[in-house]
N, CA and C of each residue as an Amber inpcrd file, in Angstrom:
protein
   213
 185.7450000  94.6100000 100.6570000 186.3590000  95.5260000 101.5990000
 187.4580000  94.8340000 102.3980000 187.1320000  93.6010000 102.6350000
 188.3930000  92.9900000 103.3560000 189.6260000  92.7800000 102.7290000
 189.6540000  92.8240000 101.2060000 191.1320000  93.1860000 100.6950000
 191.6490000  94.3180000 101.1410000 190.7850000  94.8430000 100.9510000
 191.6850000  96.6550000 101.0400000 192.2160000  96.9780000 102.2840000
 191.3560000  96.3450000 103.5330000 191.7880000  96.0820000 104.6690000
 192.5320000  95.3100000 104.8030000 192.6720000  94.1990000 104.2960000
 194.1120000  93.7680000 104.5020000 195.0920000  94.4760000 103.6340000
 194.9290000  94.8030000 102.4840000 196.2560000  95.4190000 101.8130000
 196.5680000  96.7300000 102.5390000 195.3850000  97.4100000 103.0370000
 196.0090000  98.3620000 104.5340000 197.0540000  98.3990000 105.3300000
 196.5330000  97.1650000 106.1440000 197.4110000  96.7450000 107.1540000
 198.8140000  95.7720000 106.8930000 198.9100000  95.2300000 105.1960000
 199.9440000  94.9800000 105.0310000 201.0290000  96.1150000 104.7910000
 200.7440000  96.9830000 103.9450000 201.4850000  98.1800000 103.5360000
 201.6440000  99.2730000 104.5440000 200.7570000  99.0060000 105.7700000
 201.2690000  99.8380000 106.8390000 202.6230000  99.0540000 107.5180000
 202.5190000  97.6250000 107.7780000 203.3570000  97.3220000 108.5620000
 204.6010000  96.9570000 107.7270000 204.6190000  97.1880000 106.2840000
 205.8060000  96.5080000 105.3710000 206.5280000  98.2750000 105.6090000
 205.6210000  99.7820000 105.7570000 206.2340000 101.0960000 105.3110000
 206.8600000 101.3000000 107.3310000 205.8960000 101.2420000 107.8510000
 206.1450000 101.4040000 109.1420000 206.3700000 100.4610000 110.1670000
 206.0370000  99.1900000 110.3950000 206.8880000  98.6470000 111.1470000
 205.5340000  98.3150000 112.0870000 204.3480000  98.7080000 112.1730000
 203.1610000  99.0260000 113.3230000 202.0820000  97.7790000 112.5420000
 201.8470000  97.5490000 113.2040000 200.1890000  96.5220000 112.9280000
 199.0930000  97.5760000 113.0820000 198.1430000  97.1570000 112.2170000
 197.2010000  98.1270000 112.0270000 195.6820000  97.2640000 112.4080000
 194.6450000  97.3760000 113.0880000 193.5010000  96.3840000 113.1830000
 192.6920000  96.9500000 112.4360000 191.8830000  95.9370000 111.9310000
 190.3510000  96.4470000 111.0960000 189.0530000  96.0510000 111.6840000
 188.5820000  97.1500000 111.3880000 186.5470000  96.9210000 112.0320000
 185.6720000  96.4930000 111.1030000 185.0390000  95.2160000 111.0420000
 184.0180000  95.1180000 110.1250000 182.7520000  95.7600000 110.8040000
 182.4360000  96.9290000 110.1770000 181.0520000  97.0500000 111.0110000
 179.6850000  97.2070000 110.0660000 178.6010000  97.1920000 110.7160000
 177.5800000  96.8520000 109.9510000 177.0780000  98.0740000 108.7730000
 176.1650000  97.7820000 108.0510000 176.0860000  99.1260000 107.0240000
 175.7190000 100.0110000 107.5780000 175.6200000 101.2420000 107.1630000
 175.1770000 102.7310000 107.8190000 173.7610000 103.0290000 107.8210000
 173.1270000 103.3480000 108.0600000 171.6750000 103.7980000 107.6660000
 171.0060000 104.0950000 106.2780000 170.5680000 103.6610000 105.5580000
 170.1310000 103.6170000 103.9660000 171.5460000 103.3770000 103.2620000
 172.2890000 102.7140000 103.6030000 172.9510000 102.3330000 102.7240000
 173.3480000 100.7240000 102.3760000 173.1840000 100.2480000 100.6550000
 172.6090000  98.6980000 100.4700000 173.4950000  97.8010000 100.9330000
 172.9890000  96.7790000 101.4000000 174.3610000  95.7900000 101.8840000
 173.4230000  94.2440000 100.6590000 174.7900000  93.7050000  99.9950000
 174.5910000  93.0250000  99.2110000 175.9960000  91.7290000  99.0950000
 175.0730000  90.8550000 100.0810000 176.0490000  89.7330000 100.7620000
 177.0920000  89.5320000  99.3070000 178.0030000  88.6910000  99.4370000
 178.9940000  88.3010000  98.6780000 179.3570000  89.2200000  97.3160000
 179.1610000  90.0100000  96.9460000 179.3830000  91.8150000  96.1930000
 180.7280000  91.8860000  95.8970000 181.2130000  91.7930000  94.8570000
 182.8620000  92.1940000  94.2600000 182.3130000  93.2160000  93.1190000
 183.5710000  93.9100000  93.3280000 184.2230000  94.2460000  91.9240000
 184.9680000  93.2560000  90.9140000 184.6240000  93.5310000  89.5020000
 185.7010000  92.6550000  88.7830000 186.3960000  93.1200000  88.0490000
 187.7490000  93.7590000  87.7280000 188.3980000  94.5770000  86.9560000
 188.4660000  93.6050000  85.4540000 188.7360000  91.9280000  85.5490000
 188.4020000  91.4440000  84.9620000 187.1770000  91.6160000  84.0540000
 186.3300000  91.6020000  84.2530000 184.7220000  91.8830000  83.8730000
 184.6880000  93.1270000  83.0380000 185.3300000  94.4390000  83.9140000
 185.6630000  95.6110000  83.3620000 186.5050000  95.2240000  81.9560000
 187.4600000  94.9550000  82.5280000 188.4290000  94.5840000  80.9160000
 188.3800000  93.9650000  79.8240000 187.5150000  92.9650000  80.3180000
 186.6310000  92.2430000  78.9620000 185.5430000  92.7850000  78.1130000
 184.5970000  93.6000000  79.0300000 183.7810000  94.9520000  78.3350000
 184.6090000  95.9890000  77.4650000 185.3250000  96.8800000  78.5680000
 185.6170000  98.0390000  77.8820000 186.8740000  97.8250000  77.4480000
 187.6310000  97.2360000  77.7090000 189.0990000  97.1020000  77.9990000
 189.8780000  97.6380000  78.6600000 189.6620000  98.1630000  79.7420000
 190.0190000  99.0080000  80.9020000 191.4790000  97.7410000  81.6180000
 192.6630000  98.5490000  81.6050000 193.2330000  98.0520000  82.1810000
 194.2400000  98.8880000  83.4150000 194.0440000  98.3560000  84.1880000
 194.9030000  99.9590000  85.5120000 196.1080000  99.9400000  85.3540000
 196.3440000 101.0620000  85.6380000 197.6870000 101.6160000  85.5930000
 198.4200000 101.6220000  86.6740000 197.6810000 101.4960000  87.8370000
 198.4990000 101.5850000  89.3350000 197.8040000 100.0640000  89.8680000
 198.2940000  99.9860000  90.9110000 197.7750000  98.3290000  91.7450000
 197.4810000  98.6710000  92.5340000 196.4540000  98.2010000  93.5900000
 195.9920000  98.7780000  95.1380000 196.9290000  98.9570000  95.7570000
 198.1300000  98.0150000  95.8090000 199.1810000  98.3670000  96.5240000
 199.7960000  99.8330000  96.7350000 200.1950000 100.0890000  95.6680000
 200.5910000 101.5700000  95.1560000 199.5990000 102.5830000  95.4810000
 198.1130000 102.3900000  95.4500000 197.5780000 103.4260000  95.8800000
 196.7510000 103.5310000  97.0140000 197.0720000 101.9310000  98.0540000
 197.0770000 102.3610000  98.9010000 198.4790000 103.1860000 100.0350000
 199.8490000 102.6360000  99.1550000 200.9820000 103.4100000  99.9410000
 200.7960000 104.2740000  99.4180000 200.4250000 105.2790000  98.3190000
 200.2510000 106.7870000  98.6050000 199.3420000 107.7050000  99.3030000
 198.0740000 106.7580000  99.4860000 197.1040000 107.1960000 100.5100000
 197.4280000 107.3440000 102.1420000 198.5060000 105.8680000 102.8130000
 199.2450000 106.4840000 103.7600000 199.9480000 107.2650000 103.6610000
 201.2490000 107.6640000 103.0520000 201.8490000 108.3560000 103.2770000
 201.4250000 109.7910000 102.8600000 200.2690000 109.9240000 102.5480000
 199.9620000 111.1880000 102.2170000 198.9280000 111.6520000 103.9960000
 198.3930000 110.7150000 104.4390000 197.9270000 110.5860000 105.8410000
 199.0200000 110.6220000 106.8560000 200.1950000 109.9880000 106.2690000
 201.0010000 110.5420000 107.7270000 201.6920000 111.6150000 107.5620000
 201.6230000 112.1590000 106.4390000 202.7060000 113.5670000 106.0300000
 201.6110000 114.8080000 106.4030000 200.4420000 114.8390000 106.5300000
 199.3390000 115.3310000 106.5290000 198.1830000 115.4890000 108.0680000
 198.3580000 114.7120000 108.3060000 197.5720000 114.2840000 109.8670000
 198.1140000 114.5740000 111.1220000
């Protein structure tokens, strides 16, 4: 989660100009927390051969700008 939070707050301040802060907060109520936990797209791609088509980057700038065109 702390990539995405940072690739957040990079792509907010590279589109808008604003610093953005992040909250680590603890898990929610029944939901698993499983210290050191990744995804591996790697892992994925060596199984299935799954390879992405977009980069977090890209979908996190369409997720803002669809939040500030929207909100």
């Amino acid at each position: 989660m702390n990539v995405i939070a940072d690739t957040v707050s990079r792509v907010f301040y590279a589109e808008y100009g604003k610093k953005v802060g992040t909250a680590n907060l603890p898990p929610r109520s029944g939901e698993p927390y499983v210290p050191n936990f990744c995804y591996s797209i790697a892992k994925i791609g060596g199984k299935l051969g799954f390879k992405p088509e977009w980069s977090i980057e890209r979908d996190v700038k369409q997720l803002i700008e669809y939040g500030m065109e929207n909100l």
